[in-house]
PDB file of N, CA, C and O in Angstrom:
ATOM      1  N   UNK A   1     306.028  66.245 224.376  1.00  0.00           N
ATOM      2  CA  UNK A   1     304.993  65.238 224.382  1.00  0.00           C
ATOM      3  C   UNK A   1     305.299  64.140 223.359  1.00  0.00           C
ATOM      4  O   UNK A   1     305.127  62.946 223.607  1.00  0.00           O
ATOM      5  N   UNK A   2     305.816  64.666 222.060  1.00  0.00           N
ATOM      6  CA  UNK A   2     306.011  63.436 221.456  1.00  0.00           C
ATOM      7  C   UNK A   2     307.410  62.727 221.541  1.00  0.00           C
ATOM      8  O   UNK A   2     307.745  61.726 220.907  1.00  0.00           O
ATOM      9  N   UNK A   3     308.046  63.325 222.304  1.00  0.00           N
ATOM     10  CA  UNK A   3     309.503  62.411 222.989  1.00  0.00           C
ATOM     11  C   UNK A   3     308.910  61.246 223.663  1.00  0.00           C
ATOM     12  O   UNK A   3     309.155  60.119 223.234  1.00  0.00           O
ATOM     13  N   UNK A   4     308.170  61.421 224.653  1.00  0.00           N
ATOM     14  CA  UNK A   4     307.133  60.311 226.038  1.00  0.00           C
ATOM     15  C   UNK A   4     306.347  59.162 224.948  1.00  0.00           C
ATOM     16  O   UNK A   4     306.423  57.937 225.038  1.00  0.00           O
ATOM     17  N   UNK A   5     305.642  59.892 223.991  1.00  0.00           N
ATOM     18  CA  UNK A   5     305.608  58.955 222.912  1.00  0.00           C
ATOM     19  C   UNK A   5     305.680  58.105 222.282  1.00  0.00           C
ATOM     20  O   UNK A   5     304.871  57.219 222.007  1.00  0.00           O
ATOM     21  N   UNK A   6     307.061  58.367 221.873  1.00  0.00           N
ATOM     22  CA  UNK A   6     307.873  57.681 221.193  1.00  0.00           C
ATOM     23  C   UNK A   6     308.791  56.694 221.860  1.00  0.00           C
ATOM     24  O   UNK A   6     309.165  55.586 221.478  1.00  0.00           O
ATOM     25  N   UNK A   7     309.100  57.474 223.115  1.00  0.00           N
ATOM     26  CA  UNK A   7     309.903  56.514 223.799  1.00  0.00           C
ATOM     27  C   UNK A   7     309.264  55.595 224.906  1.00  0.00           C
ATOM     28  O   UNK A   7     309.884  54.751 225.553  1.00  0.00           O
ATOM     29  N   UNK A   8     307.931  55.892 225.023  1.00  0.00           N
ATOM     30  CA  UNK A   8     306.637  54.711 225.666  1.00  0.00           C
ATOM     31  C   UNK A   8     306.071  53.958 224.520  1.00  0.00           C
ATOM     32  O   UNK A   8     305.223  53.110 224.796  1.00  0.00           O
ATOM     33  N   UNK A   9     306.434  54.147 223.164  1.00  0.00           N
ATOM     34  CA  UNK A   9     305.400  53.696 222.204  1.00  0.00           C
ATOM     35  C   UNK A   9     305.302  52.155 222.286  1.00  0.00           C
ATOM     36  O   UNK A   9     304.255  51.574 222.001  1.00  0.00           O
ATOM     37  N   UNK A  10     306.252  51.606 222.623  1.00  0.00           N
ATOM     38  CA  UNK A  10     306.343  49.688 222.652  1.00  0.00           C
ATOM     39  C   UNK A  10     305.169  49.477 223.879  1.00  0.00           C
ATOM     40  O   UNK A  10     304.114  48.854 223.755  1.00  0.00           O
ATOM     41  N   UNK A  11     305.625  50.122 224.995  1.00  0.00           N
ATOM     42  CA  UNK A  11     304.290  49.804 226.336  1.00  0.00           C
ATOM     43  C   UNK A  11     303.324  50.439 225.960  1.00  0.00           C
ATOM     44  O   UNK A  11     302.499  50.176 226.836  1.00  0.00           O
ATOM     45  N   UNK A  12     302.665  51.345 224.998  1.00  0.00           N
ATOM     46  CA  UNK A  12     301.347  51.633 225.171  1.00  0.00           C
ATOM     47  C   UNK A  12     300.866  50.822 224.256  1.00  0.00           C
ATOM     48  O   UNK A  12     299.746  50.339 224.420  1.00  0.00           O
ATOM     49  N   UNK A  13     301.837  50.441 222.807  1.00  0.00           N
ATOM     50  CA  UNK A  13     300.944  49.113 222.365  1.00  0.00           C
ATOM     51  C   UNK A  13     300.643  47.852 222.513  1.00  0.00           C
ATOM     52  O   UNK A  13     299.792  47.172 221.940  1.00  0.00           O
ATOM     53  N   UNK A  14     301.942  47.401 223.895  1.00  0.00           N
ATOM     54  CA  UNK A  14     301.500  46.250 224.630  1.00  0.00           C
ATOM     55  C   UNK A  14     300.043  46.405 225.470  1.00  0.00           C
ATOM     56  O   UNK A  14     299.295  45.493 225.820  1.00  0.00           O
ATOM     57  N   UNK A  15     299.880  47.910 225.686  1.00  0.00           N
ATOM     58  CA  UNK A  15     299.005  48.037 226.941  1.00  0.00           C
ATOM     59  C   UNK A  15     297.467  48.010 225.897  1.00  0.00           C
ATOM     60  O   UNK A  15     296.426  47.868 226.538  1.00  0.00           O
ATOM     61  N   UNK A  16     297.355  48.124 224.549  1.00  0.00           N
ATOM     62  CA  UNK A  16     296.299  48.238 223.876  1.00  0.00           C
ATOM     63  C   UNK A  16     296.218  46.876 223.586  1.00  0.00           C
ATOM     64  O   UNK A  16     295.118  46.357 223.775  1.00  0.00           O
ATOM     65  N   UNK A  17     297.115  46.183 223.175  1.00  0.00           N
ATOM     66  CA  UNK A  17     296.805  44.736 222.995  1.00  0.00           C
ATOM     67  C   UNK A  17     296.654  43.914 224.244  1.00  0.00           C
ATOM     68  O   UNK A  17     296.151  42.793 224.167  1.00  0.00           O
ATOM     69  N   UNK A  18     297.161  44.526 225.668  1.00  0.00           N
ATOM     70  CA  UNK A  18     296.408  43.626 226.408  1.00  0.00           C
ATOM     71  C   UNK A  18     294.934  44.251 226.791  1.00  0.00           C
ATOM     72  O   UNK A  18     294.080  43.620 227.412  1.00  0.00           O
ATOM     73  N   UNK A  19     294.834  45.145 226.475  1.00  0.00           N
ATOM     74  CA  UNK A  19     293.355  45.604 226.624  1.00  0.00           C
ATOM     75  C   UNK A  19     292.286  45.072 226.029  1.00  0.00           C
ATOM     76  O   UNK A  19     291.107  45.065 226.385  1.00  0.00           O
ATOM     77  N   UNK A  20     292.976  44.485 224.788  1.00  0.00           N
ATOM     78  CA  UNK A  20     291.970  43.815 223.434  1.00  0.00           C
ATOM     79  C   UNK A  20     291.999  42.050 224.049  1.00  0.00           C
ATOM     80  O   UNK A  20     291.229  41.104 223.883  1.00  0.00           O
ATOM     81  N   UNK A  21     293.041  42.188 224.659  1.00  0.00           N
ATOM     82  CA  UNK A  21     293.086  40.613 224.665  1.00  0.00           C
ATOM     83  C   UNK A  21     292.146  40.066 226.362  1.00  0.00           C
ATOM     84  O   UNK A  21     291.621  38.977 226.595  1.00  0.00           O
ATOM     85  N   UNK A  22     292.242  41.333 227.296  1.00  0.00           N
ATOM     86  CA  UNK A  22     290.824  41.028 228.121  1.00  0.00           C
ATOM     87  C   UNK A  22     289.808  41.187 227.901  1.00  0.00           C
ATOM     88  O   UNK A  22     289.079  40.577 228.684  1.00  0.00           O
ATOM     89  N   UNK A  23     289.148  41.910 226.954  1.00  0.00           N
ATOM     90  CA  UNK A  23     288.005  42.123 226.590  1.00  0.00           C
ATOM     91  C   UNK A  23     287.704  40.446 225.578  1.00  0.00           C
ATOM     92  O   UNK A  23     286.659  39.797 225.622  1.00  0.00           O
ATOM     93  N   UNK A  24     288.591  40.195 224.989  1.00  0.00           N
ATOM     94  CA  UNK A  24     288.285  38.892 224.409  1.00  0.00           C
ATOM     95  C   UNK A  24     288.534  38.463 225.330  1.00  0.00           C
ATOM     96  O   UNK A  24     287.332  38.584 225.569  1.00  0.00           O
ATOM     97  N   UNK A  25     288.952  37.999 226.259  1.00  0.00           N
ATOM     98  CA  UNK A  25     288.979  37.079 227.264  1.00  0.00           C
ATOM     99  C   UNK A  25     287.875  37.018 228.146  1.00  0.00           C
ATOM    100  O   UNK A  25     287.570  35.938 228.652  1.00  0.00           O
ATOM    101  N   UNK A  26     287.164  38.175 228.419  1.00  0.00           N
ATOM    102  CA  UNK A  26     285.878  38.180 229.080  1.00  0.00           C
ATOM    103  C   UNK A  26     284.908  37.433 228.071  1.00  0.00           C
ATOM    104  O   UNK A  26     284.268  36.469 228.490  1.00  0.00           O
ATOM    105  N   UNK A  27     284.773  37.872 226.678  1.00  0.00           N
ATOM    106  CA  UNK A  27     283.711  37.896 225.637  1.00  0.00           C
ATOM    107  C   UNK A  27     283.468  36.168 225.429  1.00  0.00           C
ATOM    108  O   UNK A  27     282.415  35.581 225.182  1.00  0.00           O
ATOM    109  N   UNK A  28     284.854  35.608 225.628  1.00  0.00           N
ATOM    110  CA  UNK A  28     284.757  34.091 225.245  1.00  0.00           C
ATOM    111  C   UNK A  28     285.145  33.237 226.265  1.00  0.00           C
ATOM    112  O   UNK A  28     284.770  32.102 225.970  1.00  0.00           O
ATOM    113  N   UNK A  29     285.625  33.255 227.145  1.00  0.00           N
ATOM    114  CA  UNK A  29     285.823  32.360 228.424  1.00  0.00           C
ATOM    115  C   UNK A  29     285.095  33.241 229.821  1.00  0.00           C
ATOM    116  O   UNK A  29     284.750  32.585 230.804  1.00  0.00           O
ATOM    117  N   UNK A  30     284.946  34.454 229.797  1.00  0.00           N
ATOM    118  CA  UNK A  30     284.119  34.664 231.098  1.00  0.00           C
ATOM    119  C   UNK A  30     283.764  34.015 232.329  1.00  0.00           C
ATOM    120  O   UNK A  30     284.243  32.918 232.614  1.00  0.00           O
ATOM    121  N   UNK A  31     283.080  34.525 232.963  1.00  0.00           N
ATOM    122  CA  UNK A  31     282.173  33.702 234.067  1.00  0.00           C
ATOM    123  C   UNK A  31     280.979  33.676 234.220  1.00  0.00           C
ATOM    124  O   UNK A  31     280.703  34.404 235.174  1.00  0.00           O
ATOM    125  N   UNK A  32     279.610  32.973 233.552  1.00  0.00           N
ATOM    126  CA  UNK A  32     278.213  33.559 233.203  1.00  0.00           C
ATOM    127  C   UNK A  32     277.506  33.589 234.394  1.00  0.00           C
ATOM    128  O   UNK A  32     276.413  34.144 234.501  1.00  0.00           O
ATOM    129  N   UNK A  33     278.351  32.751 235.717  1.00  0.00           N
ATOM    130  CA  UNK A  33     277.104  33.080 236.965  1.00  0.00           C
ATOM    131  C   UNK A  33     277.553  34.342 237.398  1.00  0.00           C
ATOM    132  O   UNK A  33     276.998  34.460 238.491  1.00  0.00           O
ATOM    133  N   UNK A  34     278.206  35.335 237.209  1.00  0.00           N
ATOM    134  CA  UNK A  34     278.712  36.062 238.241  1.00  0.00           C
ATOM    135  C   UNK A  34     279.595  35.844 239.235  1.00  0.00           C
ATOM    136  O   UNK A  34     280.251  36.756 239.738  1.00  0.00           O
ATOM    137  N   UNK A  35     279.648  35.025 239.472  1.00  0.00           N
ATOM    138  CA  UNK A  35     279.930  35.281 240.887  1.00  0.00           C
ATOM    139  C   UNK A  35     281.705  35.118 241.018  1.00  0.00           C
ATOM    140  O   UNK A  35     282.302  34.974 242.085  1.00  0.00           O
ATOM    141  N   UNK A  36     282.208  35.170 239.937  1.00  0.00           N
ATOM    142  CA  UNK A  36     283.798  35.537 239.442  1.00  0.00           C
ATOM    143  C   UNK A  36     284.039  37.545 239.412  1.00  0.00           C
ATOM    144  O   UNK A  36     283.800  38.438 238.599  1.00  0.00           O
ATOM    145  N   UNK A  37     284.658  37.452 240.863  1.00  0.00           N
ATOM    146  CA  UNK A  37     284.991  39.589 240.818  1.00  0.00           C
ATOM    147  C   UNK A  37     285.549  39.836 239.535  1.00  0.00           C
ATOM    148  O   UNK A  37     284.961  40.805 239.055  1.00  0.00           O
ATOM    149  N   UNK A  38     286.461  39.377 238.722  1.00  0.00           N
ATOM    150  CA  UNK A  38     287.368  39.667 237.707  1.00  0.00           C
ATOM    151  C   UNK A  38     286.495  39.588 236.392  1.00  0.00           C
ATOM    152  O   UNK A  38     286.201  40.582 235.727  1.00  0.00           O
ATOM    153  N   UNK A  39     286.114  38.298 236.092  1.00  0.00           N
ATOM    154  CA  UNK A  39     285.516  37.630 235.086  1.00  0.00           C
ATOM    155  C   UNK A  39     284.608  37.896 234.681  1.00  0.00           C
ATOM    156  O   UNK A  39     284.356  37.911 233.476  1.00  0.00           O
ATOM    157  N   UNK A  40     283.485  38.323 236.016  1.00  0.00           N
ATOM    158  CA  UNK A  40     282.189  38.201 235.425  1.00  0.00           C
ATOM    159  C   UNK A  40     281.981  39.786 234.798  1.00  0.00           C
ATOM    160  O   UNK A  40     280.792  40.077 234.673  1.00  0.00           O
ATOM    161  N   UNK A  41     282.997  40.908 234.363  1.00  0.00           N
ATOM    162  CA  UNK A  41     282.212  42.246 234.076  1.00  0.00           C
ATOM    163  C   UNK A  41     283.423  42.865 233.162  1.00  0.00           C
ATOM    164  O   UNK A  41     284.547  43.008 233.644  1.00  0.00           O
ATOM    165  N   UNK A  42     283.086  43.261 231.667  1.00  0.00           N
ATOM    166  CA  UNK A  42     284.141  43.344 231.089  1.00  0.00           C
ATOM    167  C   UNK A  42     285.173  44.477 231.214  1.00  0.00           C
ATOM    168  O   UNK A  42     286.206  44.514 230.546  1.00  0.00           O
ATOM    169  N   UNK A  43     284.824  45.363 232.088  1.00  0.00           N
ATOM    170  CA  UNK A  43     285.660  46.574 232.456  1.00  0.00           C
ATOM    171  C   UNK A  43     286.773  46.195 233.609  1.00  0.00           C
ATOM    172  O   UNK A  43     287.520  47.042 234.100  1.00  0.00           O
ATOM    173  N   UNK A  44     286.777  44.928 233.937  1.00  0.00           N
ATOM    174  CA  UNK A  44     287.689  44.648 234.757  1.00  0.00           C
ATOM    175  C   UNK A  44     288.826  43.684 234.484  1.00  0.00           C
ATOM    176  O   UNK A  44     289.943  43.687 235.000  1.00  0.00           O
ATOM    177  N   UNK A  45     288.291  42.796 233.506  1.00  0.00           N
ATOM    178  CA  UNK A  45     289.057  42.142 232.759  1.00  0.00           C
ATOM    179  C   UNK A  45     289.925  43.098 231.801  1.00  0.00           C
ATOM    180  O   UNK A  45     291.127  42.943 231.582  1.00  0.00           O
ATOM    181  N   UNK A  46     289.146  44.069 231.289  1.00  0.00           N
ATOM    182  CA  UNK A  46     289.728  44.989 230.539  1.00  0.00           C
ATOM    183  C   UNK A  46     291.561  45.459 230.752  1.00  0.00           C
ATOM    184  O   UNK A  46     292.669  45.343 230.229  1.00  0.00           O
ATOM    185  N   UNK A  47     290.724  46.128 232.093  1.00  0.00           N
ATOM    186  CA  UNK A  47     291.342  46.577 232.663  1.00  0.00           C
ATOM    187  C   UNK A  47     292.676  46.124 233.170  1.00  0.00           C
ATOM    188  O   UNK A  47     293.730  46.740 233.013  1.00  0.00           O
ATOM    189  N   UNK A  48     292.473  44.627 233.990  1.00  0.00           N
ATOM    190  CA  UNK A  48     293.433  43.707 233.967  1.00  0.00           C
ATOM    191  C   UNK A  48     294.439  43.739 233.319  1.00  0.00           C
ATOM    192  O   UNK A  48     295.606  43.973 233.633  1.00  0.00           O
ATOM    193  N   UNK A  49     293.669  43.344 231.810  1.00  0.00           N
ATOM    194  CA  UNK A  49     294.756  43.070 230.750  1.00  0.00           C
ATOM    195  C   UNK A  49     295.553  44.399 230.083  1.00  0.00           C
ATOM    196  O   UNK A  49     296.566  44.269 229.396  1.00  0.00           O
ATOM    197  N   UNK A  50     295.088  45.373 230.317  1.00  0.00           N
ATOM    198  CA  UNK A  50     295.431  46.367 229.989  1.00  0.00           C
ATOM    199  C   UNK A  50     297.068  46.663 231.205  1.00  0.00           C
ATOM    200  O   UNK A  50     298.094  47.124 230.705  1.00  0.00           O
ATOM    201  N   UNK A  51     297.021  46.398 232.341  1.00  0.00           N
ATOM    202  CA  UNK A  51     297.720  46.913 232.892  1.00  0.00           C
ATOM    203  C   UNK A  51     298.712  45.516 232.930  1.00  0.00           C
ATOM    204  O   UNK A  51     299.859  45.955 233.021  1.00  0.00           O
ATOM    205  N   UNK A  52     298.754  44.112 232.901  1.00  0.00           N
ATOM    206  CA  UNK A  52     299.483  43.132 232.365  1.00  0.00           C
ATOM    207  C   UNK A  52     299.996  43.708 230.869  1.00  0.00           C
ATOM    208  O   UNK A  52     301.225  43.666 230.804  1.00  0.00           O
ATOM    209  N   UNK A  53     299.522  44.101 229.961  1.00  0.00           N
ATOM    210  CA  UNK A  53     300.377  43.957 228.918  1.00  0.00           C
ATOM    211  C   UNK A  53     300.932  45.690 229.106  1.00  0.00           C
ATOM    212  O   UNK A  53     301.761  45.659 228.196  1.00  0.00           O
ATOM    213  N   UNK A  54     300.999  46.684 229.485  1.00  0.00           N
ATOM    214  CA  UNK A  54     301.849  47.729 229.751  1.00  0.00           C
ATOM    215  C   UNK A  54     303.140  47.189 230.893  1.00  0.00           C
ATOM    216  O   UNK A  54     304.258  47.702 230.845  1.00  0.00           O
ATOM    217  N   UNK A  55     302.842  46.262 231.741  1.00  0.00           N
ATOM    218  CA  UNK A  55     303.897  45.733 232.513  1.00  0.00           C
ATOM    219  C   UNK A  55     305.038  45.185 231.618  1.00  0.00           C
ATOM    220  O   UNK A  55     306.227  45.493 231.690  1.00  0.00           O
ATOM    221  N   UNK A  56     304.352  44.163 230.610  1.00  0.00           N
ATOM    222  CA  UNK A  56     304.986  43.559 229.925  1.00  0.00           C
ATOM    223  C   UNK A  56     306.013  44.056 228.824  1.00  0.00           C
ATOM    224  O   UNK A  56     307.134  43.658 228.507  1.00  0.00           O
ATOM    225  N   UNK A  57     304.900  45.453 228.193  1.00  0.00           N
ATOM    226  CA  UNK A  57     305.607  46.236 227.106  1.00  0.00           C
ATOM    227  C   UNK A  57     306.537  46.957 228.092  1.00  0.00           C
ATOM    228  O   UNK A  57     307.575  47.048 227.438  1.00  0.00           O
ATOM    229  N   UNK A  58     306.728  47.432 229.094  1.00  0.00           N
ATOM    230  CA  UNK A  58     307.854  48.225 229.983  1.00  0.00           C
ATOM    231  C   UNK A  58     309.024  47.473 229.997  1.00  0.00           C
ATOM    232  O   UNK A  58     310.147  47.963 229.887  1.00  0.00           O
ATOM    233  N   UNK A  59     308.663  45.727 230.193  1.00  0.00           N
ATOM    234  CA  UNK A  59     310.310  45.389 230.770  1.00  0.00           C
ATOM    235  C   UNK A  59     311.072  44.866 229.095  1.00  0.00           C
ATOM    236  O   UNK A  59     312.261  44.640 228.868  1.00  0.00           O
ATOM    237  N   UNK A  60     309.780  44.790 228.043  1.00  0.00           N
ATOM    238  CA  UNK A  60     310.994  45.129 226.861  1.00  0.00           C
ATOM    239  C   UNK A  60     311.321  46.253 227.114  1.00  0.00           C
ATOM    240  O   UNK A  60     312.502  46.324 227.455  1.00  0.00           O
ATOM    241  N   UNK A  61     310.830  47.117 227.101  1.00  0.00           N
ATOM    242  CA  UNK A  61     311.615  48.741 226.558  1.00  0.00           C
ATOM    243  C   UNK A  61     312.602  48.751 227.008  1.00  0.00           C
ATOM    244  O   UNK A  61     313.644  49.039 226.417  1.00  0.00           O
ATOM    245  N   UNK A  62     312.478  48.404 228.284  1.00  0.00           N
ATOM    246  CA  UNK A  62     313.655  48.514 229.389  1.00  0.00           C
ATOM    247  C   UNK A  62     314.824  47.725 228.661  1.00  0.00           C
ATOM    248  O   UNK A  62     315.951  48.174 228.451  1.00  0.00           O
ATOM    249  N   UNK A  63     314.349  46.456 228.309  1.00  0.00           N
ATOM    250  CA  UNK A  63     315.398  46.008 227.860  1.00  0.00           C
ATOM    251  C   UNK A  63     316.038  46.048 226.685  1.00  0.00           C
ATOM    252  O   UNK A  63     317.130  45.531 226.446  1.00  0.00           O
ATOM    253  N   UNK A  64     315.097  46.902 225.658  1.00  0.00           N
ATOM    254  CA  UNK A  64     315.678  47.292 224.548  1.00  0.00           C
ATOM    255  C   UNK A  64     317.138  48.233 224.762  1.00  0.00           C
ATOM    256  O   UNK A  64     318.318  47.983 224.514  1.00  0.00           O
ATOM    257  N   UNK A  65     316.389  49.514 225.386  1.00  0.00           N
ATOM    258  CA  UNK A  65     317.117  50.583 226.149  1.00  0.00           C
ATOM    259  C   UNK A  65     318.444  49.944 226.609  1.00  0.00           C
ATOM    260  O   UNK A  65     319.353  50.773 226.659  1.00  0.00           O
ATOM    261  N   UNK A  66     318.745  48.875 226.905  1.00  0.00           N
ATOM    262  CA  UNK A  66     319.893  48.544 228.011  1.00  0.00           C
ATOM    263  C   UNK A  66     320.518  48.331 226.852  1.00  0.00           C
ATOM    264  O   UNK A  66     321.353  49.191 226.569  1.00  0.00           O
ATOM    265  N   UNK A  67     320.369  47.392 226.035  1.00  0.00           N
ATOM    266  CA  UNK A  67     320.666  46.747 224.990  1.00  0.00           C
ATOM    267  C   UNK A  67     321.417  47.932 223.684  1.00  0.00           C
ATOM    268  O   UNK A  67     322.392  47.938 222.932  1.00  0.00           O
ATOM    269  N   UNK A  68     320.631  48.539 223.913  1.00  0.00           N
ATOM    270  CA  UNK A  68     320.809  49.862 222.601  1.00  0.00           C
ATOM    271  C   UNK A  68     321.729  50.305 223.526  1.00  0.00           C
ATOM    272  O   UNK A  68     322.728  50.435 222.818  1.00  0.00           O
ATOM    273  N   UNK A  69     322.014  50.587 224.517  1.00  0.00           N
ATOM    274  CA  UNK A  69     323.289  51.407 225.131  1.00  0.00           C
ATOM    275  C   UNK A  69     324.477  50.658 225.110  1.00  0.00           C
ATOM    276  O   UNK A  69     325.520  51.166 224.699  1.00  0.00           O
ATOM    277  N   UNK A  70     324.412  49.317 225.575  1.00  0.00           N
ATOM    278  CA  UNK A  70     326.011  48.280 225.714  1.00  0.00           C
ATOM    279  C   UNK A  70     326.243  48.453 224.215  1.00  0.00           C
ATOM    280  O   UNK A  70     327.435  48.722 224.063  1.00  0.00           O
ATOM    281  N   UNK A  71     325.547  48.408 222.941  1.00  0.00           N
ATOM    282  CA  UNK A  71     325.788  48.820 221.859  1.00  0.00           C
ATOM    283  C   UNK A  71     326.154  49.843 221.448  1.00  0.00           C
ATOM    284  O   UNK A  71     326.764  49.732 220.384  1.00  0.00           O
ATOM    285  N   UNK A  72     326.005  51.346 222.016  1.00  0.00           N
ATOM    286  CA  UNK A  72     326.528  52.274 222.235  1.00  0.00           C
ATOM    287  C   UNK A  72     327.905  52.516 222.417  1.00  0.00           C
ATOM    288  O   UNK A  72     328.745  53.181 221.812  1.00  0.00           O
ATOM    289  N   UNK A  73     327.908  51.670 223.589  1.00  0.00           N
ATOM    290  CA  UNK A  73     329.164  51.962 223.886  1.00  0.00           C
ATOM    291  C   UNK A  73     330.452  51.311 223.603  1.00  0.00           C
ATOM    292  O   UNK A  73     331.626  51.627 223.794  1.00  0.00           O
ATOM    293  N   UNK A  74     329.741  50.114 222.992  1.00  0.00           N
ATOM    294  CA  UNK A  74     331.049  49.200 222.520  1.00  0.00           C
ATOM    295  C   UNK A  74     331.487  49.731 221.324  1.00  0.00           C
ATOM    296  O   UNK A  74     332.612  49.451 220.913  1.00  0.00           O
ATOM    297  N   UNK A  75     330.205  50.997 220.262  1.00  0.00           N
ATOM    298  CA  UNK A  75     331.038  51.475 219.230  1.00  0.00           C
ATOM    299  C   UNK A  75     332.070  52.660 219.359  1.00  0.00           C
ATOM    300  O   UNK A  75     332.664  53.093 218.371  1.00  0.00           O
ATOM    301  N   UNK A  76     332.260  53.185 220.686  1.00  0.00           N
ATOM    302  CA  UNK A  76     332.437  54.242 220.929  1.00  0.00           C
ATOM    303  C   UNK A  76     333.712  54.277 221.195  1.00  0.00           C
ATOM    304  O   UNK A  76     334.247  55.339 221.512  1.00  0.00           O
TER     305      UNK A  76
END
């Protein structure tokens, strides 16, 4: 468990900071009539952003990972 951890740890704190950053995004730009599906209810914006910034923290990792290996192997 703490291998998955450690080696998800960059995407789950992208995925907490985009979580923080829809909930502020609902709290201060919103939609006050409703009638926005996304906007107008903060568990969806939340949510949103939550799964945008785990996308985001994945394709660093990914690219850390690639990166840390061609380095690998060029010392090798």
């Amino acid at each position: 468990m703490k291998d998955k951890l450690k080696k998800y740890r960059i995407s789950i704190i992208f995925a907490i900071a985009g979580a923080i950053g829809g909930f502020l995004y609902w709290r201060f730009v919103g939609c006050l009539s409703g009638t926005c599906p996304i906007k107008s209810v903060w568990y969806w914006t939340t949510l949103w952003g939550t799964a945008a910034g785990y996308l985001v923290g994945d394709m660093i990792r990914e690219f850390l990972e690639k990166r840390e290996k061609k380095r690998n192997e060029r010392t090798v």
